[in-house]
N, C-alpha and C positions, 0 to 999 in steps of 0.2 A: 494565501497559498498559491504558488507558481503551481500550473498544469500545463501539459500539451495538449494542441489540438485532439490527438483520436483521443486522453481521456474525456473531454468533455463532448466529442460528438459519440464515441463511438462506449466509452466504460460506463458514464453516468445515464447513458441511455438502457444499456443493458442490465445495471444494478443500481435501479431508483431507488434503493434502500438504504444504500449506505449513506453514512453521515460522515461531514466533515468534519465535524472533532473525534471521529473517529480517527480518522489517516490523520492529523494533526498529533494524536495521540501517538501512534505508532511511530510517527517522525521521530520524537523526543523523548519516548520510553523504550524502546523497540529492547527485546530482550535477545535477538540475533540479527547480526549482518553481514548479509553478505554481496561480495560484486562479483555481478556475470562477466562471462568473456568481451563481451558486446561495451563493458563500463558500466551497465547503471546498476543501480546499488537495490536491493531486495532487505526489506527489513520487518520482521512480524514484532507484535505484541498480541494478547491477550485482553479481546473486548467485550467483557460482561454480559453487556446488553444484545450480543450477539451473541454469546456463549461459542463464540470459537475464535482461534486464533486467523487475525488478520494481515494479509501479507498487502506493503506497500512498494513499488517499485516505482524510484527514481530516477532521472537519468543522470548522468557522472558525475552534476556538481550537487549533489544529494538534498536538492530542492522545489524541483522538478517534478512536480507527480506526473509517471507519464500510465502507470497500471495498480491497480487493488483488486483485489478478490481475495475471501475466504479460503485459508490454508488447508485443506481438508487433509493434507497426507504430513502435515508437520508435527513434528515431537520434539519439544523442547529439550 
């Protein structure tokens, strides 16, 4: 899995919880997507083990992790 620098200094420091087959997950099941004005691409699924839907954000060539966090305001 491609990331950017701030996810690995700055998101993986902030949420040591998540897992990488998590956002792996999301990559390749994602149940919506969409792209920001900016290009990178925002895409959730629904992660059991976390019981909430997780939002992955890529940068434009949609492999890129460069942000993840818990979707709290999304409704499928």
């Amino acid at each position: 899995m491609k990331t950017t620098h701030y996810f690995v200094s700055s998101v993986m420091t902030r949420r040591p919880y998540l897992k990488v087959e998590w956002i792996e997950y999301v990559l390749s099941n994602s149940i919506r997507t969409e792209v920001q004005a900016n290009g990178r691409i925002r895409r959730w699924a629904f992660i059991s083990e976390l019981g909430k839907y997780l939002r992955v954000v890529t940068e434009p060539d949609g492999e890129t992790v460069h942000n993840t966090f818990p979707g709290r305001r999304f409704k499928p």
